[in-house]
mmJSON file of the N, C-alpha and C atoms, coordinates in Angstrom:
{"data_MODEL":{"atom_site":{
"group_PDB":["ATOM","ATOM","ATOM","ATOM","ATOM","ATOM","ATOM","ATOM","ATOM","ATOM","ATOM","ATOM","ATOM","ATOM","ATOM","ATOM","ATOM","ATOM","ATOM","ATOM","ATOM","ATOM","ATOM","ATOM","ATOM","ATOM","ATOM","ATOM","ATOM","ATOM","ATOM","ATOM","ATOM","ATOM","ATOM","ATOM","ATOM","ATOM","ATOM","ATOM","ATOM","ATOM","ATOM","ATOM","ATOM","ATOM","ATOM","ATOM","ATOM","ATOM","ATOM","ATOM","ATOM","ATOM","ATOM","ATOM","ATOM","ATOM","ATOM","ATOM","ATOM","ATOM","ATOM","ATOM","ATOM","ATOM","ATOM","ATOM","ATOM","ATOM","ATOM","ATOM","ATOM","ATOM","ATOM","ATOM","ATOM","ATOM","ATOM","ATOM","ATOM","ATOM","ATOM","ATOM","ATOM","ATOM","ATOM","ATOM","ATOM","ATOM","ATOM","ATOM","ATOM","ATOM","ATOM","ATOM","ATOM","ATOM","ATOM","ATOM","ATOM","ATOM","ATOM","ATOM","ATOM","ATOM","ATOM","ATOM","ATOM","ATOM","ATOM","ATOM","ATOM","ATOM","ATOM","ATOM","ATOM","ATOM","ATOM","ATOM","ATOM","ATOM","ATOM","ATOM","ATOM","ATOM","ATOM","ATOM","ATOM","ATOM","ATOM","ATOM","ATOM","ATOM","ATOM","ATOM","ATOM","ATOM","ATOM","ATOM","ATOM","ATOM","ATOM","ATOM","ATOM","ATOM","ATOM","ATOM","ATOM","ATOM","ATOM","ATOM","ATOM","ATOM","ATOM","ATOM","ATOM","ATOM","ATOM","ATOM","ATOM","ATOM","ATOM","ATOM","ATOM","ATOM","ATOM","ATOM","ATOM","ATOM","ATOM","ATOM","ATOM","ATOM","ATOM","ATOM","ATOM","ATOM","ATOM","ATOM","ATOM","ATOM","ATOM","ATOM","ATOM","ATOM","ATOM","ATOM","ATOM","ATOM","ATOM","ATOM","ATOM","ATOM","ATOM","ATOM","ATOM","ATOM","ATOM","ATOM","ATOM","ATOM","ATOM","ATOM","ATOM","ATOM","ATOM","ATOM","ATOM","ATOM","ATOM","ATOM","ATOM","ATOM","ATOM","ATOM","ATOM","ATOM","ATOM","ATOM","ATOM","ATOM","ATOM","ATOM","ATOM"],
"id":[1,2,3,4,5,6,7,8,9,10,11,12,13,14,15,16,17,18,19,20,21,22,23,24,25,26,27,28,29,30,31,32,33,34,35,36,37,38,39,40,41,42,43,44,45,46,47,48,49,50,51,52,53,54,55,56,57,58,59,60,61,62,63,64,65,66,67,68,69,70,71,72,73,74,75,76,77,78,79,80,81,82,83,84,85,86,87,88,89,90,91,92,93,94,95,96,97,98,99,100,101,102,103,104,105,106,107,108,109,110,111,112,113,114,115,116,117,118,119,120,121,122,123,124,125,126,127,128,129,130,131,132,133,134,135,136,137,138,139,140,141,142,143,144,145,146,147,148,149,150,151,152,153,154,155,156,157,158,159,160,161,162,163,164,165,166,167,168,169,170,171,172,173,174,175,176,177,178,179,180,181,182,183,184,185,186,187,188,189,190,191,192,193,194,195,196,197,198,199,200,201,202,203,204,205,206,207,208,209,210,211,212,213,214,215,216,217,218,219,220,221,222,223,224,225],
"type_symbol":["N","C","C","N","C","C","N","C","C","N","C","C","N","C","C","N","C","C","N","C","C","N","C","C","N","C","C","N","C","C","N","C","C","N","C","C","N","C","C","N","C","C","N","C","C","N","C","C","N","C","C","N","C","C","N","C","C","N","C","C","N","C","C","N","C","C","N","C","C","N","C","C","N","C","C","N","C","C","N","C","C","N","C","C","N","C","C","N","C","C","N","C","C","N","C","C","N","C","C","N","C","C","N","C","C","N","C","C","N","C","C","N","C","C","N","C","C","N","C","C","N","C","C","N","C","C","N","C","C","N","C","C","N","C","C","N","C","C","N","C","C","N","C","C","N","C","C","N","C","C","N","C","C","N","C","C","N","C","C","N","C","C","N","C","C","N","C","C","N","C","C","N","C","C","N","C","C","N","C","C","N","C","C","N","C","C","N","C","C","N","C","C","N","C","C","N","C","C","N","C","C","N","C","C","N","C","C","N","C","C","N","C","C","N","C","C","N","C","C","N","C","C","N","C","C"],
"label_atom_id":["N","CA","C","N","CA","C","N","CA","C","N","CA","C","N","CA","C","N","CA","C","N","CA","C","N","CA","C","N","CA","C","N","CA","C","N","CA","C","N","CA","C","N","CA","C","N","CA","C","N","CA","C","N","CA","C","N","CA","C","N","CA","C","N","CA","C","N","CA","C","N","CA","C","N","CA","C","N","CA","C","N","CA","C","N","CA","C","N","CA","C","N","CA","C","N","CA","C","N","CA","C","N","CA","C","N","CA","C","N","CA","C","N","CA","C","N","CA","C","N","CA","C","N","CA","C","N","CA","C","N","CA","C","N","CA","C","N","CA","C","N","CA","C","N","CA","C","N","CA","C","N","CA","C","N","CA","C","N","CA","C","N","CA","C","N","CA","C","N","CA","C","N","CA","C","N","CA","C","N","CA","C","N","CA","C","N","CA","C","N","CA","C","N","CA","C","N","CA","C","N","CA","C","N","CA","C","N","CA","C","N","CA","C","N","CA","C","N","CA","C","N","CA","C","N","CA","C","N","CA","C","N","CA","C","N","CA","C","N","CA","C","N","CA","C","N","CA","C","N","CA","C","N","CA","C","N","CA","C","N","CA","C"],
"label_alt_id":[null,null,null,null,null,null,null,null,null,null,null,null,null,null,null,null,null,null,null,null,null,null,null,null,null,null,null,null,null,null,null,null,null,null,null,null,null,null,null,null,null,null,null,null,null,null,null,null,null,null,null,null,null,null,null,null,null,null,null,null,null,null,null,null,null,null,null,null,null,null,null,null,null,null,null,null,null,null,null,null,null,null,null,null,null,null,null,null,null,null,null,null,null,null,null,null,null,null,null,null,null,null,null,null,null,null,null,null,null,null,null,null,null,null,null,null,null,null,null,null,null,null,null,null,null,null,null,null,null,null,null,null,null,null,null,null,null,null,null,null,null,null,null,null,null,null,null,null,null,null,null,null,null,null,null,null,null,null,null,null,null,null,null,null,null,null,null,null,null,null,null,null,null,null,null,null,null,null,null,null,null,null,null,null,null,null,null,null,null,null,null,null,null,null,null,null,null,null,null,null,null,null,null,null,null,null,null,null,null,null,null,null,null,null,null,null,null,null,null,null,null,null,null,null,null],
"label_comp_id":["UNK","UNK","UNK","UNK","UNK","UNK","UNK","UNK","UNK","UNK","UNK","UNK","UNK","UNK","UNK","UNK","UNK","UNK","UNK","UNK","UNK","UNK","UNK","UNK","UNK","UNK","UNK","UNK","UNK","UNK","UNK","UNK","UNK","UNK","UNK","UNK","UNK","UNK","UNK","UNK","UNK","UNK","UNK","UNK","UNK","UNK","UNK","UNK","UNK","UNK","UNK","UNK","UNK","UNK","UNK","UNK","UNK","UNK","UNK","UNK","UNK","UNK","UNK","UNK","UNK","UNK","UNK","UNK","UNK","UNK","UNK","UNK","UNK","UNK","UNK","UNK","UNK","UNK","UNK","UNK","UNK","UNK","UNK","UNK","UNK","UNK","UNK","UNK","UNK","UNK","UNK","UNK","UNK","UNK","UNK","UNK","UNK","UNK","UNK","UNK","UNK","UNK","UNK","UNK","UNK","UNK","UNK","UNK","UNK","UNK","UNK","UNK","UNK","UNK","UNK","UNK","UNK","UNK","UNK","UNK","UNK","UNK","UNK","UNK","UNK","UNK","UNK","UNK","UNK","UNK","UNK","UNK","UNK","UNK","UNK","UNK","UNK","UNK","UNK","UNK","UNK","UNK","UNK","UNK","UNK","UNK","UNK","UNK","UNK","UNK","UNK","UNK","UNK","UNK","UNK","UNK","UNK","UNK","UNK","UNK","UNK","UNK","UNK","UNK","UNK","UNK","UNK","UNK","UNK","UNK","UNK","UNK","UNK","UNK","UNK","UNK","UNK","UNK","UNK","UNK","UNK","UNK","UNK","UNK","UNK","UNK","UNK","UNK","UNK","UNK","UNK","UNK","UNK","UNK","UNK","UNK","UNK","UNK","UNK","UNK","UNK","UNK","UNK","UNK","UNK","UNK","UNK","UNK","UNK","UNK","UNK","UNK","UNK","UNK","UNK","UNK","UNK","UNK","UNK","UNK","UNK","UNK","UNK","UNK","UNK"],
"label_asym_id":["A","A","A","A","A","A","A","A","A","A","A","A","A","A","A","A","A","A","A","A","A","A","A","A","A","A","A","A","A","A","A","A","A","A","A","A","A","A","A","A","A","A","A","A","A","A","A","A","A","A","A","A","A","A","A","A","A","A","A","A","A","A","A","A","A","A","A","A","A","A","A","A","A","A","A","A","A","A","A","A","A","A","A","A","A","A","A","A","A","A","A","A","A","A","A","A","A","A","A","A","A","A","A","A","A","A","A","A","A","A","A","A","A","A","A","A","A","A","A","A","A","A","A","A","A","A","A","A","A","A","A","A","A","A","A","A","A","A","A","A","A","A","A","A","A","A","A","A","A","A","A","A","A","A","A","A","A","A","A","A","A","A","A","A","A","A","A","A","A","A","A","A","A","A","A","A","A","A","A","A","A","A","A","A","A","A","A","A","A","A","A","A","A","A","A","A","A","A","A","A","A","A","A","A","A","A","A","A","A","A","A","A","A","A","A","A","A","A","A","A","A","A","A","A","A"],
"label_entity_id":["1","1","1","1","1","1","1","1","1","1","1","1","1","1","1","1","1","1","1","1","1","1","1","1","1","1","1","1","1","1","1","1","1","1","1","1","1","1","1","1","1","1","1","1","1","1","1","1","1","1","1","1","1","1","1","1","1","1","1","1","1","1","1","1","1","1","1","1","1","1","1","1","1","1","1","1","1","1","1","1","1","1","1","1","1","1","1","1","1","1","1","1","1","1","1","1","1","1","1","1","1","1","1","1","1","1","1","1","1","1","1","1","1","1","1","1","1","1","1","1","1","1","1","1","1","1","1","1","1","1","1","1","1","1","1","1","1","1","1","1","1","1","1","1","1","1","1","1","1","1","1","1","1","1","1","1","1","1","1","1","1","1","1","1","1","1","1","1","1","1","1","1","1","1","1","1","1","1","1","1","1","1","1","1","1","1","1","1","1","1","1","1","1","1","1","1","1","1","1","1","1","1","1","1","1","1","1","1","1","1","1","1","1","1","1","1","1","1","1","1","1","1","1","1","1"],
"label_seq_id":[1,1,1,2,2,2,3,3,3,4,4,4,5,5,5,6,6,6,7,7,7,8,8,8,9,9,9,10,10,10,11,11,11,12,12,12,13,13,13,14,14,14,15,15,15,16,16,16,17,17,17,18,18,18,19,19,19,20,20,20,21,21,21,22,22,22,23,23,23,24,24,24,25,25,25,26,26,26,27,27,27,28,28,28,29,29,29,30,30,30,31,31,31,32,32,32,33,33,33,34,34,34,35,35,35,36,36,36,37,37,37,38,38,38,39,39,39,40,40,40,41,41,41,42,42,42,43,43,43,44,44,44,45,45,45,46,46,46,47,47,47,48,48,48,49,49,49,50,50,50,51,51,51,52,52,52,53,53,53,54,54,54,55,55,55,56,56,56,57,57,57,58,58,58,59,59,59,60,60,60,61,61,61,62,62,62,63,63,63,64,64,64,65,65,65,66,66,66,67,67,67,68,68,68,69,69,69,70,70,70,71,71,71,72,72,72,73,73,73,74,74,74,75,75,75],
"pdbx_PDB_ins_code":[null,null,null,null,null,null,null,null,null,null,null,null,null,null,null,null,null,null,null,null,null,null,null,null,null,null,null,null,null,null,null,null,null,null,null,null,null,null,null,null,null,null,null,null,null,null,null,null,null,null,null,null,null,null,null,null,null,null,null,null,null,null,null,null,null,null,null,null,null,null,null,null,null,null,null,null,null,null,null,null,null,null,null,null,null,null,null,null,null,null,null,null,null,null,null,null,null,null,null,null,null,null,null,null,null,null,null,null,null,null,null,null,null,null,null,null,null,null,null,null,null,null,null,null,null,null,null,null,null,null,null,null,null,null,null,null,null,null,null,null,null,null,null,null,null,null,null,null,null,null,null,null,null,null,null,null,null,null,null,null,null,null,null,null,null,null,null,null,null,null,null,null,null,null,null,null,null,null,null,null,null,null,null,null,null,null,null,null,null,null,null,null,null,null,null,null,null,null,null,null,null,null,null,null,null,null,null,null,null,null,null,null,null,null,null,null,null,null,null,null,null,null,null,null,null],
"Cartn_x":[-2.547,-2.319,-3.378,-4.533,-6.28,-5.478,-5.144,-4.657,-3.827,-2.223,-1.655,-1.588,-2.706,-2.8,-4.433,-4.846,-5.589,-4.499,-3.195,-2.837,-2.165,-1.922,-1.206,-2.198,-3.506,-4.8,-4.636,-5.127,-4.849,-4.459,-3.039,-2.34,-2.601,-3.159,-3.726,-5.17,-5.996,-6.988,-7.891,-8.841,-9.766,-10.354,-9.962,-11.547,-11.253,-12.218,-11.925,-11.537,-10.394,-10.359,-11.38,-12.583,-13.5,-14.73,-14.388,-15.008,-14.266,-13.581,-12.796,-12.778,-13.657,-14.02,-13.299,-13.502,-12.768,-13.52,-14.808,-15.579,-15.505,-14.34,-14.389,-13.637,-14.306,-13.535,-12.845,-11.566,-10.454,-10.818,-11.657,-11.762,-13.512,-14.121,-15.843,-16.181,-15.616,-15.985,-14.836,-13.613,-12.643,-12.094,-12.209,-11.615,-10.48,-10.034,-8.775,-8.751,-7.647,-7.643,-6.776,-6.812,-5.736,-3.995,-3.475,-2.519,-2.433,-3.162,-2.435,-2.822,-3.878,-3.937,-2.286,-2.023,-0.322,0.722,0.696,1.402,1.714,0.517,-0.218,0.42,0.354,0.761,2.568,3.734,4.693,5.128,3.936,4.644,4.194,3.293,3.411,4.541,5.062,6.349,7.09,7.476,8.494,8.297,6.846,6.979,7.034,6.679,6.279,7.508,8.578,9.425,8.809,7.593,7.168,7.079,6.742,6.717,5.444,4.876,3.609,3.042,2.483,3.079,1.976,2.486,1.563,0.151,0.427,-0.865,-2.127,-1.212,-2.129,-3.094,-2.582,-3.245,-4.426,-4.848,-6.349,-7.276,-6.668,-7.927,-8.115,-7.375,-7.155,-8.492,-9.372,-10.455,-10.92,-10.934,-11.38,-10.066,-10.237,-9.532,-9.063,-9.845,-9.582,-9.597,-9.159,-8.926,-6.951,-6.998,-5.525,-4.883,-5.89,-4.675,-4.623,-5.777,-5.345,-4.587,-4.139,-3.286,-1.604,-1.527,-0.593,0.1,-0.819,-0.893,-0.173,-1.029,-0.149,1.22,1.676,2.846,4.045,3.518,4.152,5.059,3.897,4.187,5.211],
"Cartn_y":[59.816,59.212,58.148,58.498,57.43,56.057,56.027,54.555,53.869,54.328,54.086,53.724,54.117,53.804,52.517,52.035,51.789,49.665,50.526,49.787,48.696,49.177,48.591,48.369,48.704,47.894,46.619,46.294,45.202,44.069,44.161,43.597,42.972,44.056,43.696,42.451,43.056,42.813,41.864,41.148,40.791,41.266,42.194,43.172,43.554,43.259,44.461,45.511,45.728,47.252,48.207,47.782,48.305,48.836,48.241,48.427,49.491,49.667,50.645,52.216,52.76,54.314,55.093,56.517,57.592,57.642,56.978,56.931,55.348,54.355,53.372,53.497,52.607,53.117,51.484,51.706,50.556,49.422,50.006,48.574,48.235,48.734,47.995,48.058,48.831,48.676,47.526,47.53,46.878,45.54,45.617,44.22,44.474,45.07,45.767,45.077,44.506,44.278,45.331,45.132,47.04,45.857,44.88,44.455,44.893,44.154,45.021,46.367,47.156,48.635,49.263,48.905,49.647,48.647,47.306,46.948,47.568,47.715,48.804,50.207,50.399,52.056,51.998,50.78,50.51,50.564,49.869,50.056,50.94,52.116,53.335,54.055,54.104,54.846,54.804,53.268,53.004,53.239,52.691,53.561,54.917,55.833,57.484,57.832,57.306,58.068,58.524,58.389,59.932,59.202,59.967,58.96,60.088,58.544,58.505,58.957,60.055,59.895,59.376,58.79,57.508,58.312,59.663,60.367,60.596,60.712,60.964,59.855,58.595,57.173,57.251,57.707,57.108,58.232,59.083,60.17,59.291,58.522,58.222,57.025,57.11,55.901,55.722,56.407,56.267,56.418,55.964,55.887,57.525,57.918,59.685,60.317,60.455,60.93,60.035,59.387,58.536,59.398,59.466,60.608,61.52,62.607,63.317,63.689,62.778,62.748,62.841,61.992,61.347,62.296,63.118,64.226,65.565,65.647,66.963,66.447,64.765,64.469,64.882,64.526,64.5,65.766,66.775,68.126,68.862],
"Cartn_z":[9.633,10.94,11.254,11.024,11.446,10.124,9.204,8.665,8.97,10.032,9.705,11.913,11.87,13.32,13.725,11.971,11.55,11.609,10.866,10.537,11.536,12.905,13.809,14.511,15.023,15.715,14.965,13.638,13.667,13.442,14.133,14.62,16.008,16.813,18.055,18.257,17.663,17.916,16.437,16.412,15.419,15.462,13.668,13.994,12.5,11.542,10.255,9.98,9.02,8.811,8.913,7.873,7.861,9.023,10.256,11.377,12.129,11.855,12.831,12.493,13.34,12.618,13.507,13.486,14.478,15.961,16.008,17.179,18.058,17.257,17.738,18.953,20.209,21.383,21.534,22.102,22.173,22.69,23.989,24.79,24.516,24.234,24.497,22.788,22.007,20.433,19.671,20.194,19.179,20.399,21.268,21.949,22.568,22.76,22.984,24.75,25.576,26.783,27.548,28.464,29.085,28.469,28.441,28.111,26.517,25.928,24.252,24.178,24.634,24.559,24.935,26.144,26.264,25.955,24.723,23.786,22.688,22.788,20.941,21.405,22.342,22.738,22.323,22.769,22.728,21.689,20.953,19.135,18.722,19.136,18.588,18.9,19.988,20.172,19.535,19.256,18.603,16.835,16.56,15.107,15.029,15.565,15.29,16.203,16.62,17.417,18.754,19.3,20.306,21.592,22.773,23.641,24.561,25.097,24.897,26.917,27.522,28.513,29.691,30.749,31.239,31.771,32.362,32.802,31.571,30.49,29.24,28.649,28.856,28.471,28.842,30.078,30.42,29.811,29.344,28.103,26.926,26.423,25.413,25.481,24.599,25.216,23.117,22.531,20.759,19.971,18.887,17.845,17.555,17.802,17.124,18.244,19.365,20.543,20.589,19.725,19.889,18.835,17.933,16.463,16.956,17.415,18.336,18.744,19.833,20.512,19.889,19.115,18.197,17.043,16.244,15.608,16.475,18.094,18.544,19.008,19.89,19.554,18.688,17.354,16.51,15.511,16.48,15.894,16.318],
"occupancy":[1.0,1.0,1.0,1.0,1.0,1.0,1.0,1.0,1.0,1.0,1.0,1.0,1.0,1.0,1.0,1.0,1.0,1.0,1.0,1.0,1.0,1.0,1.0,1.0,1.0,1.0,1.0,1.0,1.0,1.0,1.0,1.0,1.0,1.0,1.0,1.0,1.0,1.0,1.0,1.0,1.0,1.0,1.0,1.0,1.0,1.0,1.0,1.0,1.0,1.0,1.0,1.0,1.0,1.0,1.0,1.0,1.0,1.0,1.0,1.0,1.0,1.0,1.0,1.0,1.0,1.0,1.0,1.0,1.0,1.0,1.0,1.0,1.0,1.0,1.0,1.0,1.0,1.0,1.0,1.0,1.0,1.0,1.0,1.0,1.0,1.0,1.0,1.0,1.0,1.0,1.0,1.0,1.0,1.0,1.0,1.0,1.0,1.0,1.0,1.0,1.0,1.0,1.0,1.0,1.0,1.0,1.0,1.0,1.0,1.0,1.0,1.0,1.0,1.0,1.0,1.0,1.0,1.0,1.0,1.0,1.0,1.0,1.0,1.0,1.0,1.0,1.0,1.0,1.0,1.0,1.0,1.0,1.0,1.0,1.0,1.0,1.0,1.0,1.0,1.0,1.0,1.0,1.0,1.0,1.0,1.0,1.0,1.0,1.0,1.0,1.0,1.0,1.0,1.0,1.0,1.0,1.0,1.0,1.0,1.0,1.0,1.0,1.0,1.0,1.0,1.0,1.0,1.0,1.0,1.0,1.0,1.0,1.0,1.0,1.0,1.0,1.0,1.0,1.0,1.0,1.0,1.0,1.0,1.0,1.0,1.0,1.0,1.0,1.0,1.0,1.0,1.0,1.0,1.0,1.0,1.0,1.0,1.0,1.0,1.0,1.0,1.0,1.0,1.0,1.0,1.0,1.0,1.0,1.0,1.0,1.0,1.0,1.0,1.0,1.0,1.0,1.0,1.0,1.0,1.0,1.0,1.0,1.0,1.0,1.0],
"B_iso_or_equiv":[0.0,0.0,0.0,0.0,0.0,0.0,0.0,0.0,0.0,0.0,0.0,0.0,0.0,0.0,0.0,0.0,0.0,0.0,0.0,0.0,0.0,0.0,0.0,0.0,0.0,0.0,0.0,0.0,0.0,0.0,0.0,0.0,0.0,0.0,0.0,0.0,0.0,0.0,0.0,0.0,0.0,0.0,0.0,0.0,0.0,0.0,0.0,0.0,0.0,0.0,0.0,0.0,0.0,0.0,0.0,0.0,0.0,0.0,0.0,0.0,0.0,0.0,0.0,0.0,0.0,0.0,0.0,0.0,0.0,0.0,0.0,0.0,0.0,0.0,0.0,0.0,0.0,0.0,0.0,0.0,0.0,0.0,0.0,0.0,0.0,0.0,0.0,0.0,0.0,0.0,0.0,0.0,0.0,0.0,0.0,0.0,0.0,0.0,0.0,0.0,0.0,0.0,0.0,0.0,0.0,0.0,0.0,0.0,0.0,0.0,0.0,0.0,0.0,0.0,0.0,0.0,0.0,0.0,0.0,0.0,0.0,0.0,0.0,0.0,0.0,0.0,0.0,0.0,0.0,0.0,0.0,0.0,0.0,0.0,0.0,0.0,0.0,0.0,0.0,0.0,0.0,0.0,0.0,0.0,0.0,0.0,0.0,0.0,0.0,0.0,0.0,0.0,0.0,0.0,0.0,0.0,0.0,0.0,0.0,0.0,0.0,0.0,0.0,0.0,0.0,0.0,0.0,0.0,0.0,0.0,0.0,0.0,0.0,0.0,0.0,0.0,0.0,0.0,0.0,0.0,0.0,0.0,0.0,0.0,0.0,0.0,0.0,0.0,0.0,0.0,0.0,0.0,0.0,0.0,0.0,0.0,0.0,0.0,0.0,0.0,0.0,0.0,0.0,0.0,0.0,0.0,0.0,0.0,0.0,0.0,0.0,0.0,0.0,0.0,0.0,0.0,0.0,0.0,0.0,0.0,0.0,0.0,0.0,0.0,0.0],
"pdbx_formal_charge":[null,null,null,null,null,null,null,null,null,null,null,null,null,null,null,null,null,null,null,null,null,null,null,null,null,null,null,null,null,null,null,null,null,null,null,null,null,null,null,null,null,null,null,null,null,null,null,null,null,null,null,null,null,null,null,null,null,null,null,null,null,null,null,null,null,null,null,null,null,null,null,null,null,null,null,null,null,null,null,null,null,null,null,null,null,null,null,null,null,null,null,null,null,null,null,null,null,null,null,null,null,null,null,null,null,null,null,null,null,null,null,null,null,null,null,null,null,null,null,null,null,null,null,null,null,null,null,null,null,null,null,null,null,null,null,null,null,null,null,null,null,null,null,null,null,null,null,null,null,null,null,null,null,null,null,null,null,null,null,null,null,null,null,null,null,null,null,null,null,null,null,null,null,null,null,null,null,null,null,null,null,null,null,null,null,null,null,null,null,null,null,null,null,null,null,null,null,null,null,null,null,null,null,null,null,null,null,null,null,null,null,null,null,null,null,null,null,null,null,null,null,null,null,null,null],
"auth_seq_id":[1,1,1,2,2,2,3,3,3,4,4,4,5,5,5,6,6,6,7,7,7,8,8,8,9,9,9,10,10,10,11,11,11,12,12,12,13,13,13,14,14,14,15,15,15,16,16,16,17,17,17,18,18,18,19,19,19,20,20,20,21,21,21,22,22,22,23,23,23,24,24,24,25,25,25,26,26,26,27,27,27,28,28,28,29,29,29,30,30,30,31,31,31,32,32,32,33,33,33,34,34,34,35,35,35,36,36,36,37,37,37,38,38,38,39,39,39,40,40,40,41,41,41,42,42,42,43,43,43,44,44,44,45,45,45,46,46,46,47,47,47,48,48,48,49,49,49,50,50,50,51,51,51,52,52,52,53,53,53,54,54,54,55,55,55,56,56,56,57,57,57,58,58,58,59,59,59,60,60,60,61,61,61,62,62,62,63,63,63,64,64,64,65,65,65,66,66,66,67,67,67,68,68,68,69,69,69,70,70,70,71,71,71,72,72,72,73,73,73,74,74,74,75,75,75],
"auth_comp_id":["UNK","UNK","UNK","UNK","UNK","UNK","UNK","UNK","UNK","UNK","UNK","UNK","UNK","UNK","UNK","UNK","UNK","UNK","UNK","UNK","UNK","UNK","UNK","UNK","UNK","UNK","UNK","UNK","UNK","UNK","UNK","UNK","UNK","UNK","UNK","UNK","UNK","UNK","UNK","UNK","UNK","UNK","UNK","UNK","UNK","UNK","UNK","UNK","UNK","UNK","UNK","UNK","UNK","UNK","UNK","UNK","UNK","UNK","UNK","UNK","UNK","UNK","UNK","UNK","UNK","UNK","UNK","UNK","UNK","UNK","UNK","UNK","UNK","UNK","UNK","UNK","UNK","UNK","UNK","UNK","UNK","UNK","UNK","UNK","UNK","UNK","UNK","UNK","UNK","UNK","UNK","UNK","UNK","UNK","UNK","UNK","UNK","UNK","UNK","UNK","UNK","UNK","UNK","UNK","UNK","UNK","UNK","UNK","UNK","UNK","UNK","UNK","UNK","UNK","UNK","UNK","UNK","UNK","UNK","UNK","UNK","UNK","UNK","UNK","UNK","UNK","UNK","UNK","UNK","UNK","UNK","UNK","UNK","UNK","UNK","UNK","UNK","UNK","UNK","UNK","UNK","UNK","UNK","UNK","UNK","UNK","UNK","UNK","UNK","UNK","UNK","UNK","UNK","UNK","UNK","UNK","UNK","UNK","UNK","UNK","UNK","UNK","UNK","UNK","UNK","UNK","UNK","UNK","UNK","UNK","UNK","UNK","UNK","UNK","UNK","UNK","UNK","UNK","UNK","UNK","UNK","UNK","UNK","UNK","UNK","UNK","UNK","UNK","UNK","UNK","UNK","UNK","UNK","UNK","UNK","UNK","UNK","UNK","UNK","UNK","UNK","UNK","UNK","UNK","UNK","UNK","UNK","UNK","UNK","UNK","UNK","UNK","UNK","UNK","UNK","UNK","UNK","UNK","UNK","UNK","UNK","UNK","UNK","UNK","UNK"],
"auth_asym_id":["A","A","A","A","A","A","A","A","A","A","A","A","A","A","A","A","A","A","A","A","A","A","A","A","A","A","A","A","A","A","A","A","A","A","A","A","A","A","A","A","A","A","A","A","A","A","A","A","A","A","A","A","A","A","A","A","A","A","A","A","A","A","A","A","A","A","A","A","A","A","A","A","A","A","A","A","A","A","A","A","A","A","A","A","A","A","A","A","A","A","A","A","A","A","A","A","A","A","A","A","A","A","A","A","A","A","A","A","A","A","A","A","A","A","A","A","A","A","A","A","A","A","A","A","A","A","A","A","A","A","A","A","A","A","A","A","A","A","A","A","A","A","A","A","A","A","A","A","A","A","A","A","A","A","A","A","A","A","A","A","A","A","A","A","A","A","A","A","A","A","A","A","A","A","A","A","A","A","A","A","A","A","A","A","A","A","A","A","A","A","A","A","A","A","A","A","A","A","A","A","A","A","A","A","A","A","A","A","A","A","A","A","A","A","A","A","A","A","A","A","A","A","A","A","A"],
"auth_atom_id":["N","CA","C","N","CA","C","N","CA","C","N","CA","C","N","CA","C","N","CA","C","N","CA","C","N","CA","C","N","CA","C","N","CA","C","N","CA","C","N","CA","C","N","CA","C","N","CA","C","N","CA","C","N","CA","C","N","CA","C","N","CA","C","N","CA","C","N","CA","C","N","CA","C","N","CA","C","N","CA","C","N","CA","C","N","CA","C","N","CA","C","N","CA","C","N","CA","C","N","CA","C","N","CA","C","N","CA","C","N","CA","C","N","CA","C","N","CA","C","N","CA","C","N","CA","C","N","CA","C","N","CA","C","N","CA","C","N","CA","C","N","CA","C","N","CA","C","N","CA","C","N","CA","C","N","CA","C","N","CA","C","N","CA","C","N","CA","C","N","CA","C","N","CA","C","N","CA","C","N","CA","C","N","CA","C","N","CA","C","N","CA","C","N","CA","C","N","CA","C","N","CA","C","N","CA","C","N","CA","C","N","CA","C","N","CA","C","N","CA","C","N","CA","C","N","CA","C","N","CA","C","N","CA","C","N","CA","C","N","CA","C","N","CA","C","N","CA","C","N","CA","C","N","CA","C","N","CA","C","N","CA","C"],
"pdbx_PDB_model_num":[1,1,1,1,1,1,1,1,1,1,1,1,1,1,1,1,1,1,1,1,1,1,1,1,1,1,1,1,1,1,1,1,1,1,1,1,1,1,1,1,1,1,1,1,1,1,1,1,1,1,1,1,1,1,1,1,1,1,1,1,1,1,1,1,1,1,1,1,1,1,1,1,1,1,1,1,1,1,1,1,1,1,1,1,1,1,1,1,1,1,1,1,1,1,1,1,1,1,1,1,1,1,1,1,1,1,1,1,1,1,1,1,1,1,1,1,1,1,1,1,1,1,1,1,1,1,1,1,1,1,1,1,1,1,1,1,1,1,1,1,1,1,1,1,1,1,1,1,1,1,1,1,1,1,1,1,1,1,1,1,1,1,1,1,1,1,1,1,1,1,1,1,1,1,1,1,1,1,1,1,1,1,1,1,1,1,1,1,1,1,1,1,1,1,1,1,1,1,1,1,1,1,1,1,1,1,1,1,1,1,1,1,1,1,1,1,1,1,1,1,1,1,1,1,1]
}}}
């Protein structure tokens, strides 16, 4: 899930693969603006099927707090 959610950041944002760890947080580590954060959230839905729910977004602040998330989704 962390690559392949690795893989659609960026798209969003300029930022190396290689920079982007499980402690990277969206908006002050990767660039992330609140507009592509719930773009990026849109095309997760739509890739993983799940849907994503709006109270839950504002926990969501790191990369691995998003698989997390994404992982118990998915289950």
């Amino acid at each position: 899930m962390f690559e392949k959610l690795v893989d659609i950041i960026v798209n969003y944002v300029e930022v190396d693969r290689a920079d982007i760890k499980p402690e990277s947080r969206f908006m002050e580590d990767l660039g992330f603006t609140s507009f592509d954060f719930m773009s990026m959230l849109g095309e997760i839905e739509d890739e993983l099927e799940v849907e994503i729910e709006q109270e839950d977004i504002a926990e969501i602040r790191t990369v691995q707090e998003a698989v997390d998330y994404l992982e118990k989704l998915s289950n």
